[in-house]
FILONU-46026 format. One record per atom (N, C-alpha, C): x, y, z; atom name. Coordinates in Angstrom, 3 decimals. Atoms other than C-alpha are relative to their C-alpha. Last residue first. Layout:
! residues N
         c1         c2         c3   atomo
          X          Y          Z      CA
...
! end
This chain:
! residues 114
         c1         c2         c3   atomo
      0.933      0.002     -0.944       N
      8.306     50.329     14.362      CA
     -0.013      1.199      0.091       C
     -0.390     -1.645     -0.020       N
      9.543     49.004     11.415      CA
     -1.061      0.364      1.434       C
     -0.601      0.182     -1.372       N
      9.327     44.787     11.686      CA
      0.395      1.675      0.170       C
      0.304      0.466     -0.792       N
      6.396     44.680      9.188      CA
      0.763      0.413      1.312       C
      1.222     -0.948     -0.401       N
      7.401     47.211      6.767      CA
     -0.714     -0.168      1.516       C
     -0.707     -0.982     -0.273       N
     11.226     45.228      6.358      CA
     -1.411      1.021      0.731       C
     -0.981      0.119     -0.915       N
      9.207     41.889      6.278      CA
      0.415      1.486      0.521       C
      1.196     -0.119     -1.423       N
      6.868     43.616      3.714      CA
      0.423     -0.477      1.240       C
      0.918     -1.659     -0.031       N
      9.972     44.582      1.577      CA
     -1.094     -0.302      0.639       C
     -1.154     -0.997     -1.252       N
     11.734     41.199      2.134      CA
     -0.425      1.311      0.378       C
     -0.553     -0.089     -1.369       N
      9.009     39.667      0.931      CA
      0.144      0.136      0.907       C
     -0.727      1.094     -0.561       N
      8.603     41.365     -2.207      CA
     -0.361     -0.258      1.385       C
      0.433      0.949     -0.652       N
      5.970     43.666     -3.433      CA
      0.341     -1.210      0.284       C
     -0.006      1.376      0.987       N
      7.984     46.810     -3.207      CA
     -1.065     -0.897      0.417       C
     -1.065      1.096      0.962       N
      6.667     49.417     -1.028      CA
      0.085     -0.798     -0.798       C
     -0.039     -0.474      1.317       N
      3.929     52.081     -0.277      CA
      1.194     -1.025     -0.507       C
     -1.330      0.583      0.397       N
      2.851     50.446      3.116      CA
     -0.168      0.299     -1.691       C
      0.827      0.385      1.178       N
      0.090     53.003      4.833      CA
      1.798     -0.686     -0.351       C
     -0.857     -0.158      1.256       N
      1.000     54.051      8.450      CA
     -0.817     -1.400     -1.338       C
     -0.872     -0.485     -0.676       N
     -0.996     54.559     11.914      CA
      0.873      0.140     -1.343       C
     -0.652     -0.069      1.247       N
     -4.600     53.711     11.114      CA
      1.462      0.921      0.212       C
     -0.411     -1.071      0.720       N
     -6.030     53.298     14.505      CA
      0.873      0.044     -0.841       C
      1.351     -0.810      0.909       N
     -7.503     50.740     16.574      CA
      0.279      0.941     -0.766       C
      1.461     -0.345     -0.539       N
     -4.627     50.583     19.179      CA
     -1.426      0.311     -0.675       C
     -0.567     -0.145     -1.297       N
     -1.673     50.588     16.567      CA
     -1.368      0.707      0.686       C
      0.766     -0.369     -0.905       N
     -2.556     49.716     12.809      CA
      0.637     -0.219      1.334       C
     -0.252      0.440     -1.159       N
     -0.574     49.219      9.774      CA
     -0.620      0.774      1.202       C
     -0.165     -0.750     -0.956       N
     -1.976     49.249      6.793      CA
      0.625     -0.812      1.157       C
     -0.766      0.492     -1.128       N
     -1.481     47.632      3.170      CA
     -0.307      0.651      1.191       C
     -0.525     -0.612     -0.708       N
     -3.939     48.315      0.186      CA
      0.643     -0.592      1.457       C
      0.110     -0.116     -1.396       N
     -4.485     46.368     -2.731      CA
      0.574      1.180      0.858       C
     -0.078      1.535      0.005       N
     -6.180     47.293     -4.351      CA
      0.985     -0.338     -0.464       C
     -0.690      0.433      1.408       N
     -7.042     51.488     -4.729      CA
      0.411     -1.275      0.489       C
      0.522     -0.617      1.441       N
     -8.899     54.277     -3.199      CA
      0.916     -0.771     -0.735       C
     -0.656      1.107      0.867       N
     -9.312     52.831      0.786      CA
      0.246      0.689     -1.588       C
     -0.449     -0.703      1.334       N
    -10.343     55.815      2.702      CA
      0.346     -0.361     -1.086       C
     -1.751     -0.251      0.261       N
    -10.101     53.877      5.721      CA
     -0.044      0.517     -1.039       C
     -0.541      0.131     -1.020       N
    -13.928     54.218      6.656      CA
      1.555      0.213     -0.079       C
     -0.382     -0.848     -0.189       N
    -14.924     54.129      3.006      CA
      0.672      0.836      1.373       C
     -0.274     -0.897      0.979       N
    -13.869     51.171      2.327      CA
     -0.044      1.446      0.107       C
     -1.748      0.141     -0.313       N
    -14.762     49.704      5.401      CA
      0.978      0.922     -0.904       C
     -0.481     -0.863     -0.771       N
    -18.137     50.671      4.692      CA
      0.949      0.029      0.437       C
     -0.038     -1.218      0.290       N
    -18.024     49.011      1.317      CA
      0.173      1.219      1.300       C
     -0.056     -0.811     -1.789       N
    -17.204     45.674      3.052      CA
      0.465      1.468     -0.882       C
      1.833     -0.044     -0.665       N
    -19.071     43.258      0.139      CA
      0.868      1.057      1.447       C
      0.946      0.205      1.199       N
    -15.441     42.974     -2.464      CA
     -1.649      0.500      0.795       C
      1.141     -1.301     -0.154       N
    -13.521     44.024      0.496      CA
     -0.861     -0.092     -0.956       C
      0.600      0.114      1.227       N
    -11.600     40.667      0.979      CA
     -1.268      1.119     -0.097       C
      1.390      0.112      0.413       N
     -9.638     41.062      4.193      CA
     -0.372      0.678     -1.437       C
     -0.002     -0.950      1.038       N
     -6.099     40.252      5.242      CA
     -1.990     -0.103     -0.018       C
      1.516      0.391      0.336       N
     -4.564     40.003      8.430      CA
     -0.092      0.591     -1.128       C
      0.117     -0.572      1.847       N
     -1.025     40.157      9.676      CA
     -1.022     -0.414     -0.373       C
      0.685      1.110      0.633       N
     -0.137     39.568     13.460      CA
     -0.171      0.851     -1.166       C
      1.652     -0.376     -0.320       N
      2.855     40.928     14.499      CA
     -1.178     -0.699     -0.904       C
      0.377      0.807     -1.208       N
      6.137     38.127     15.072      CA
     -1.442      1.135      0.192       C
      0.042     -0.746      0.118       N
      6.856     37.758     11.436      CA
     -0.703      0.257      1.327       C
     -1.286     -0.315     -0.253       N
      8.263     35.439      9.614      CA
     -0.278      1.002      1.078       C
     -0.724      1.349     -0.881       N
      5.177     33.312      8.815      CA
      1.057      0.752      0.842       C
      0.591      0.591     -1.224       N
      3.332     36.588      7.635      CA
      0.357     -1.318      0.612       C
     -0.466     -0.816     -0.576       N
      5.821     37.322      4.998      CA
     -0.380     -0.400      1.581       C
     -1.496      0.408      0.059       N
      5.015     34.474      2.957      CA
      0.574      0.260      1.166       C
      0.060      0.886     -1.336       N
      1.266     35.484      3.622      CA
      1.348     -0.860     -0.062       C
      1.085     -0.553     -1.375       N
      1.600     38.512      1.837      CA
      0.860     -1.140      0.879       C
     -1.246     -0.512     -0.453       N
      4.424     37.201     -0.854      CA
     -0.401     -0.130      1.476       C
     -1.008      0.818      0.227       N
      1.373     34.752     -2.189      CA
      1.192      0.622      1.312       C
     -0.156      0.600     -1.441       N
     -0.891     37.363     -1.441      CA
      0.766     -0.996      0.534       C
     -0.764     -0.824     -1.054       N
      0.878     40.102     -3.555      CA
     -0.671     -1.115      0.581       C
     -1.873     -0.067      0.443       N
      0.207     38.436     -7.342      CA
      0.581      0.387      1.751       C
      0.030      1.585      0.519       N
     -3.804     37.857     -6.688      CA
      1.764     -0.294     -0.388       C
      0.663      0.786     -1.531       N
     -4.299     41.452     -5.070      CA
      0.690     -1.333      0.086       C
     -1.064     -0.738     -0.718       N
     -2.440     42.812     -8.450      CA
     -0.201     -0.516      1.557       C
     -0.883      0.356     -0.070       N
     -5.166     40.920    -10.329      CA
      1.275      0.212      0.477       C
     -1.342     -1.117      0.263       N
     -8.032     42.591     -8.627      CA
      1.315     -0.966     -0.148       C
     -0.336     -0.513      1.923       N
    -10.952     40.908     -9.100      CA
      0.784     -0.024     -0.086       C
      0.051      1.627      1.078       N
    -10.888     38.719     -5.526      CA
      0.091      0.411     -1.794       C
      1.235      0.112      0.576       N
    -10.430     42.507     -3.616      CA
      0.304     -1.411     -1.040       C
     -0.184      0.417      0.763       N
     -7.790     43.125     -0.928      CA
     -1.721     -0.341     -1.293       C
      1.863     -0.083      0.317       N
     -7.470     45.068      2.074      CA
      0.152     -0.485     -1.567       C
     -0.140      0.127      1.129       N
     -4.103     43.524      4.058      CA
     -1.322      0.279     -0.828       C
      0.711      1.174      0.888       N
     -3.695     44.030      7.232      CA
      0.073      0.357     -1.083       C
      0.038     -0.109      1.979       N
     -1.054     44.669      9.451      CA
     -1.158     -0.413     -0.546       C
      0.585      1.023      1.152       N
     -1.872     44.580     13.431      CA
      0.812      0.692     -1.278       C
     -0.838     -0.518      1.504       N
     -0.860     46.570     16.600      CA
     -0.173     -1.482     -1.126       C
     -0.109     -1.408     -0.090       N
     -3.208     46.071     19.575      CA
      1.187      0.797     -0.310       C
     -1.276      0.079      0.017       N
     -4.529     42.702     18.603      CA
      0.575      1.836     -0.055       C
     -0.727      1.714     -0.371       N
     -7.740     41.416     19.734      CA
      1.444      0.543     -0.187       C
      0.267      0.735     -1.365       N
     -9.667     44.728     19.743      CA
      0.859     -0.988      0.071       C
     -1.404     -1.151     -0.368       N
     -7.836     45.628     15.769      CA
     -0.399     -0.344      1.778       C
     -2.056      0.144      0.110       N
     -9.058     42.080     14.819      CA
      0.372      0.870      0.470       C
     -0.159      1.269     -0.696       N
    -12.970     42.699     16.177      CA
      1.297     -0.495     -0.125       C
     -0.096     -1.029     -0.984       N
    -12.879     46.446     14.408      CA
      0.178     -1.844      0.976       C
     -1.240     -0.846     -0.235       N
    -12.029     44.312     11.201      CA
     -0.029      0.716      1.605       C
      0.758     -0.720     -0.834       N
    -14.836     41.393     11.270      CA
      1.357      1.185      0.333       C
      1.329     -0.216      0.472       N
    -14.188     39.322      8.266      CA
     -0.148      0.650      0.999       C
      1.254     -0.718     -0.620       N
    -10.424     38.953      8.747      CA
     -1.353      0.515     -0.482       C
      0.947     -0.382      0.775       N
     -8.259     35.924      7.045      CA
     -1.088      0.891      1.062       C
      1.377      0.087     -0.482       N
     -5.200     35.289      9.334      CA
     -1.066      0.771     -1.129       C
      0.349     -0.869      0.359       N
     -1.700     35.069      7.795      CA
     -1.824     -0.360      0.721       C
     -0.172     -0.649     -0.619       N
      0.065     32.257      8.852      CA
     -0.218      1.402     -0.043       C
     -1.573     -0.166      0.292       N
      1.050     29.756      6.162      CA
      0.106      1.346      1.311       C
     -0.754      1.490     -0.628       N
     -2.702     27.683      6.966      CA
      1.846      1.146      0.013       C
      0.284     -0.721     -1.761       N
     -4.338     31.604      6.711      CA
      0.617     -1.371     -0.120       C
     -0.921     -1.414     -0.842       N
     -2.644     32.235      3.034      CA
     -0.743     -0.546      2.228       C
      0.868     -1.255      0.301       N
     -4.346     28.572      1.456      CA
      0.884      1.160      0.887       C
     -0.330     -0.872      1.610       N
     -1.954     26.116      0.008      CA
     -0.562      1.449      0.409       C
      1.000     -1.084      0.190       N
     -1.073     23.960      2.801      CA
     -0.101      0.771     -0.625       C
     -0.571     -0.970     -0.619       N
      1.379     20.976      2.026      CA
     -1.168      1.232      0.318       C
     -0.480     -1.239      1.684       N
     -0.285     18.131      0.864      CA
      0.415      1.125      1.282       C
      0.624     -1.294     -0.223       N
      0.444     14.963      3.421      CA
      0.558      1.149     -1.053       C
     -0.921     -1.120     -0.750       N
      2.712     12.390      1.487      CA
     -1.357      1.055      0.782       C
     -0.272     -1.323      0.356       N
      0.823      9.721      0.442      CA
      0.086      1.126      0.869       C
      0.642     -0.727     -0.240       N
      0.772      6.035      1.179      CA
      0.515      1.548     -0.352       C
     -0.961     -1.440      0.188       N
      1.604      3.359     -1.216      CA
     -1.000      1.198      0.940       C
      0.857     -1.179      0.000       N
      0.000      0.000      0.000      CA
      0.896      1.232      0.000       C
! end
């Protein structure tokens, strides 16, 4: 009997990235966060989560992403005007926006900036 290898995990929250559907309920739980605002169209979304949740293994704050396709008030809440967008949050509050490469090492480097 040939048995088979366990599959490796494919999806971003098995590699350590948490998937958020309730945002003001992640920034309560964690009182500095990253997340990640992303939309399922947006091929540029679909190229960065890969790195995203790369990053998020390495990485000792937590890192969340959420799918804004149905969270229009979120949208306008953070001002959102373009996919993806990166933040970093401290106590509930929008503290810095990540304009960098989309390597990595470059969200690593965003991540561990304090």
């Amino acid at each position: 009997i040939r048995r088979r290898k366990p599959a490796k995990p494919t999806s971003a929250a098995a590699e350590g990235m948490q998937t958020v559907t309730d945002l003001p309920a992640f920034l309560r739980q964690h009182p500095e966060a990253i997340v990640l605002f992303h939309a399922s169209w947006c091929s540029h979304c679909k190229k960065l989560l890969p790195s995203y949740a790369k990053a998020a293994t390495s990485n000792s704050l937590p890192m969340g992403a959420m799918n804004c396709d149905e969270a229009e008030d979120i949208i306008k809440q953070y001002k959102l005007r373009g996919f993806p967008t990166i933040l970093r949050f401290r106590n509930g509050t929008r503290v810095d926006e990540y304009h960098g490469d989309r390597s990595v090492k470059d969200l690593q480097q965003f991540c561990s900036a304090k």
